[in-house]
C-alpha positions in Angstrom: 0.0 0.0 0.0 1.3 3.2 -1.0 0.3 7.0 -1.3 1.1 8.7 -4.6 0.5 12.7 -5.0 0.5 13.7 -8.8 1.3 17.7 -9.4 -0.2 19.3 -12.2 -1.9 22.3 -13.3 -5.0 23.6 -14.6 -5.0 25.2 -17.9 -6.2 29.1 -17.0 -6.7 31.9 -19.5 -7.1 35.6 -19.4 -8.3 37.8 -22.3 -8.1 41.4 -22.3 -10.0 43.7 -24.9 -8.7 46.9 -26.4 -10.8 50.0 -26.3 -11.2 53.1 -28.3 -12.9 56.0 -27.6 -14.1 58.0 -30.4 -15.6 61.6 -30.5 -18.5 62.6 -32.7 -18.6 66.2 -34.3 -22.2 67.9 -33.6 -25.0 68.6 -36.2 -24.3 72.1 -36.9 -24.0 73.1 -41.1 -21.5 75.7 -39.9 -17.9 73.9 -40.8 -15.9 74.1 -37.4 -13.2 76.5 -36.7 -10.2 75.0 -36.4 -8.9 74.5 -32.5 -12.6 74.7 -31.6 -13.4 71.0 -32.1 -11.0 68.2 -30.2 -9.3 65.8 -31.9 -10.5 62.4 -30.9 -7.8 60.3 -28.6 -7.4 56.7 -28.3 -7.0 55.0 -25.9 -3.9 52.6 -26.1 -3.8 49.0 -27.3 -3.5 46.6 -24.9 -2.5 43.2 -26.0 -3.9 40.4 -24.5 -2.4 38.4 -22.1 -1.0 35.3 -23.3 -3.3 32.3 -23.1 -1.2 29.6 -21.0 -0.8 26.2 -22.1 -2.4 23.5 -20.4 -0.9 20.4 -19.3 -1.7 16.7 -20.6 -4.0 14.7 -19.4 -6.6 18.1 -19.1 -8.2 17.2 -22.5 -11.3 15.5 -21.1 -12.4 18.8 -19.2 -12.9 17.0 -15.7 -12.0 19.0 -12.6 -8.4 18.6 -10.8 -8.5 15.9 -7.9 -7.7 17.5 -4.1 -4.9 16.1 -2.2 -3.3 12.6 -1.9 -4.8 9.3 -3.1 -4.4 6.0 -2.0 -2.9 3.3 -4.8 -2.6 -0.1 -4.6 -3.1 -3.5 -6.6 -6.2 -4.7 -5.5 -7.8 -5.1 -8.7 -7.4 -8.9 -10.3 -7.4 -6.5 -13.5 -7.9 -3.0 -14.7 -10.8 -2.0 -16.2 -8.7 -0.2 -18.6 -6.8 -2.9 -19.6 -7.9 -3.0 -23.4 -8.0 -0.1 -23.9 -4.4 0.8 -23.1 -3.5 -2.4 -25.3 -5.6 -1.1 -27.8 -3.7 2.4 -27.4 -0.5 0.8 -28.0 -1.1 -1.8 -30.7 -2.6 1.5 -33.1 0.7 3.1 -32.5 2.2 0.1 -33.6 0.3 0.1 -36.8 0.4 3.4 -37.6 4.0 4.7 -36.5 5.8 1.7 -37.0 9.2 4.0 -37.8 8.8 4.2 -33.8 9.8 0.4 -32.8 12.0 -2.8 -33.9 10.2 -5.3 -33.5 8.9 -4.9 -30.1 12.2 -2.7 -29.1 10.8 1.5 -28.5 13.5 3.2 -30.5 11.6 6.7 -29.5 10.3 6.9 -25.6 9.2 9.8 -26.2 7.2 9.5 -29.4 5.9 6.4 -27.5 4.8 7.6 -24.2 3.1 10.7 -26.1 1.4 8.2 -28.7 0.0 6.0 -26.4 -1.3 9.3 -24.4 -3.0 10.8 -27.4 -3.9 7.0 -28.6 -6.1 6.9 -25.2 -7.3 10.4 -25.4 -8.7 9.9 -28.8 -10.8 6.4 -27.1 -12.3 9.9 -24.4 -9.9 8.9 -21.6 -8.1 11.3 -19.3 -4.2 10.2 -20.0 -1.0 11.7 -18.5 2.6 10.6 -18.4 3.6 11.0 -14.9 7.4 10.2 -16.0 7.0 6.7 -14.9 3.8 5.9 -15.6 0.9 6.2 -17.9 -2.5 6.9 -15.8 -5.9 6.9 -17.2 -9.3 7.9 -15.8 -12.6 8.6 -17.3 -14.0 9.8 -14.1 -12.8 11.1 -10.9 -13.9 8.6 -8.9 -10.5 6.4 -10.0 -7.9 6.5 -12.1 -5.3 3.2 -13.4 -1.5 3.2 -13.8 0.1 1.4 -16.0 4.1 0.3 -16.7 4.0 0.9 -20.3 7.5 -0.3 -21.3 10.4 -2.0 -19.7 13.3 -0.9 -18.7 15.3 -2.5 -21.5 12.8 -0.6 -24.0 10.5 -3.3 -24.3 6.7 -2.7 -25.0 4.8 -3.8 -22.0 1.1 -4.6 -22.5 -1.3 -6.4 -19.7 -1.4 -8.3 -18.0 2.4 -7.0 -16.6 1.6 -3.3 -17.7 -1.2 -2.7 -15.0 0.4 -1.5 -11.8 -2.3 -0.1 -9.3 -5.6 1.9 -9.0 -5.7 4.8 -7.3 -8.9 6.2 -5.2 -9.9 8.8 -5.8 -8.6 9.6 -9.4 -4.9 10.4 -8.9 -4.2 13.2 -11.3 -4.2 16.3 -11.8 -3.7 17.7 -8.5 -3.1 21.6 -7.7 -2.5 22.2 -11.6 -1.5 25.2 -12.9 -0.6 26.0 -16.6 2.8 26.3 -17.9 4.1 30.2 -18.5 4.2 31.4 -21.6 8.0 31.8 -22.3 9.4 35.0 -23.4 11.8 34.3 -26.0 9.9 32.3 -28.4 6.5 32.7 -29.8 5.3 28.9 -29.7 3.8 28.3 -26.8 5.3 26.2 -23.7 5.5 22.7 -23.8 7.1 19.7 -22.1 8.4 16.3 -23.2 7.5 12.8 -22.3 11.5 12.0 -22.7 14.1 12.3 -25.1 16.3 9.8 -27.4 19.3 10.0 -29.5 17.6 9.5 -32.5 19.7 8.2 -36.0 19.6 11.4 -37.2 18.8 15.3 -36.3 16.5 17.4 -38.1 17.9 20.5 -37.1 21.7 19.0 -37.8 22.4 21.0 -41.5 20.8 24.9 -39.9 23.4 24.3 -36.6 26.4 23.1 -39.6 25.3 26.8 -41.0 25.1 28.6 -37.7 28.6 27.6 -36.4 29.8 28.2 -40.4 28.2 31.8 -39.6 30.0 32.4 -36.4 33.1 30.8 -38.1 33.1 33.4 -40.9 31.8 36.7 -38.9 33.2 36.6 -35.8 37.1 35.5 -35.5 37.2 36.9 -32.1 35.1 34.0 -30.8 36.4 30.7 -33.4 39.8 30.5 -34.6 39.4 27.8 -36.8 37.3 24.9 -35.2 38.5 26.0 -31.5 36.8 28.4 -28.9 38.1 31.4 -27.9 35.8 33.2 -26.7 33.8 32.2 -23.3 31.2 29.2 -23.9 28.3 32.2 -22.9 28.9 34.1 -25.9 29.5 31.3 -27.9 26.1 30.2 -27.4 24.2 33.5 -27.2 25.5 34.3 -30.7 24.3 30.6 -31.6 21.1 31.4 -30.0 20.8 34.7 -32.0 21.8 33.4 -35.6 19.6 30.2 -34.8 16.4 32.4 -34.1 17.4 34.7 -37.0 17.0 31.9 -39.3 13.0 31.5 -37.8 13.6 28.7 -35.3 13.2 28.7 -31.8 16.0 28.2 -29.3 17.4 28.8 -25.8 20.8 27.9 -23.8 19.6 25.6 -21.1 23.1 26.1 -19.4 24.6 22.7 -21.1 23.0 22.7 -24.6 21.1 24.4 -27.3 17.5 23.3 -27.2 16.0 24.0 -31.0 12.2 23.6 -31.8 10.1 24.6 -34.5 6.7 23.4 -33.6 5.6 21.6 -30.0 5.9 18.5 -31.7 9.4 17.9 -30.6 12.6 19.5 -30.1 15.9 18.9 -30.3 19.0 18.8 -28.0 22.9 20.1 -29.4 26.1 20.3 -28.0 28.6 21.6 -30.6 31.2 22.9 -27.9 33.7 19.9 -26.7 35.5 20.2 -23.0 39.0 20.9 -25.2 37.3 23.4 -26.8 37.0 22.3 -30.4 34.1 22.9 -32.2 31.5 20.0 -33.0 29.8 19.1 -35.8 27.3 17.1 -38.1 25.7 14.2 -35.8 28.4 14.6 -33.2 27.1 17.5 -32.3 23.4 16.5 -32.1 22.6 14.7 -28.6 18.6 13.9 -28.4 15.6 14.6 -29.6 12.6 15.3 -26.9 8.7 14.6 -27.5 7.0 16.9 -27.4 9.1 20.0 -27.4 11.2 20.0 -23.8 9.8 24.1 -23.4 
């Protein structure tokens, strides 16, 4: 018998209007004498507040859950068994690029597919970061085990892991900020692989070319030397001149485009040479890591 608190937050929205006041002239024929009529004045603009975005597992609409629940394995099985089975076998089918065999070759991609797979069935589905849990009520919710830890799929029975009264998620949620330095809105990712390949790998090849050719006080050849901060805030600049998003988490760039996904790059070595092509590419996150 355990207790298990889930932390979320509740999607929220404020919309502001703009308003402008206009003046009207009066109905006399006699044309106005200049200075005698005021010029109308309005007010200024005021843009709206940005909408935040709401976590998963909020898509069904029900209300967040109050406090701690109690889980344990009671159940001989889940009454959502087949319908997380169901949630992974249609990923299977329809992103097969995602698996060998029965090997995940994207946790991400999986964890998010098998989400959205149970949202589309009307469920309430999160990824807690260990767990999937699903509820159509809040009277309980079900967690399930989804993959192994040698990135094996995992359906029932060994998937199901406990049910939680009452439902377990979301507690307390809140929606995530609306970042400043990108105009996608916030996001977070279900995890992150080193994928074959990196999308963004040829645009970073042309950033560090860029900083290569333009700034000599910062590369001499393929080595640093400048400080790693500048090195990456002119990275960051060039890579959000060229109409992507992307911020310095304080160890690598993090590049995104749409929420989808992002990706992960770390084109600066400890000696100091630059990095790059696929060497320079560490993971890619789904969905988008911010």
């Amino acid at each position: 018998m355990f207790v298990r608190s889930r932390w979320f937050w509740l999607l929220g929205f404020v919309a502001v209007s703009s308003l402008f006041i206009t003046c009207g002239g009066g109905d006399s024929p006699t044309k106005p004498i200049p200075g005698d009529t005021p010029t109308p004045t309005a007010e200024p603009t005021v843009e709206p507040t940005p909408e935040p975005t709401p976590l998963p597992g909020m898509s069904c609409g029900l209300p967040a859950v109050d406090g701690a629940t109690l889980c344990k394995r009671t159940e001989a099985q889940a009454q959502f068994m087949d319908e997380v089975d169901k949630a992974i076998n249609d990923l299977m089918a329809h992103q097969p690029e995602l698996f060998s065999g029965v090997f995940i070759k994207n946790l991400g991609a999986y964890h998010t597919g098998v989400v959205r797979n149970l949202e589309a069935q009307g469920f309430c589905a999160v990824w807690d970061g260990e767990e999937v849990a699903v509820k159509s009520d809040n009277g309980f919710s079900e967690q399930f085990h989804v993959d192994t830890s040698n990135r094996l799929i995992r359906t029932s029975p060994g998937s199901y892991r406990a049910t939680c009264k009452p439902a377990a998620f979301p507690v307390n949620p809140a929606p995530l900020p609306k970042r400043g330095d990108c105009d996608l809105p916030s996001s977070r990712d279900m995890g992150c692989d080193r994928l074959e390949d990196g999308e963004f790998v040829p645009l970073v090849d042309r950033v560090i070319d860029e900083i290569a050719a333009d700034s000599p006080h910062l590369v001499d050849v393929d080595y640093l030397l400048g400080t790693y901060d500048e090195y990456y805030e002119e990275m960051v600049k060039r890579l959000k001149a060229h109409g992507v998003c992307a911020v310095f988490d304080g160890e690598e760039i993090a590049i995104k485009q749409t929420n989808e996904f992002s990706e992960q790059y770390h084109p600066i070595l400890s000696s100091k040479k630059i990095r790059k092509g696929y060497g320079s590419y560490r993971a890619t996150c789904t969905p988008a890591t911010y």
